[in-house]
N, C-alpha and C positions, 0 to 999 in steps of 0.2 A: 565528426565527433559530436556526442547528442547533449545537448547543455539539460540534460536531463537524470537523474539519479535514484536506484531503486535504494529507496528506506524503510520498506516493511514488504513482508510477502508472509503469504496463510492462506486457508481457507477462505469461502465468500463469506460468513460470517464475521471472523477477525477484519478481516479485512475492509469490509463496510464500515464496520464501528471505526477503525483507526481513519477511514477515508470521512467519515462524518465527522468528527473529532480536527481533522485538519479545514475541513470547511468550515468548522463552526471557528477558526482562529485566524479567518481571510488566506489560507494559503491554500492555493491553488494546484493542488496532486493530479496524479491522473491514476487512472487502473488500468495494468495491462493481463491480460485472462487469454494466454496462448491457444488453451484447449479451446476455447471458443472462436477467436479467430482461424482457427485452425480446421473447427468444423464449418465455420463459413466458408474456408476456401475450399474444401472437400476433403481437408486432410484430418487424418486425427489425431487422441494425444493420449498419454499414456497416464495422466496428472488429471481429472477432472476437478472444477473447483478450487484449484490452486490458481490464484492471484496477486498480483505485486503492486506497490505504490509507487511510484515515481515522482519526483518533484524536482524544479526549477533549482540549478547549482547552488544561486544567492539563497536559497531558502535553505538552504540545507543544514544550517547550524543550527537554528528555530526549531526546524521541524525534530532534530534531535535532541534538542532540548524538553521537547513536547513529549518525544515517546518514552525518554527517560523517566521523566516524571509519570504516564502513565504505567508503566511496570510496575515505577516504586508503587502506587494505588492500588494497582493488582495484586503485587506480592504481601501486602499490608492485609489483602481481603480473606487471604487464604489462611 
């Protein structure tokens, strides 16, 4: 079982922003991008550019608290 948890997925644009965003507040995510390992092993994928964040169990309350708040700033912009 993976003490690890996807808390955002999108495009590599979305996706980047929310993964800098978590850097920039010392938590440590990771990004996983199937189609691309997928074209490194020979295989391929149906989804280009779609990517997920994943982050450490304990952090996982923080980090939802982070994204939360970043909607509400998005939904505020539009």
């Amino acid at each position: 079982m993976s003490n690890y948890i996807k808390v955002f997925s999108g495009n590599f644009i979305e996706v980047q922003k929310v993964f800098s965003l978590l850097e920039n507040k010392n938590i440590c995510a990771i990004i996983k991008d199937e189609s691309e390992s997928g074209r490194l092993a020979g295989f391929g994928s149906s989804i280009q550019g779609f990517q997920e964040i994943h982050v450490h169990k304990d952090e996982h309350v923080k980090v939802s608290k982070i994204l939360q708040q970043l909607q509400k700033l998005e939904s505020a912009a539009i």
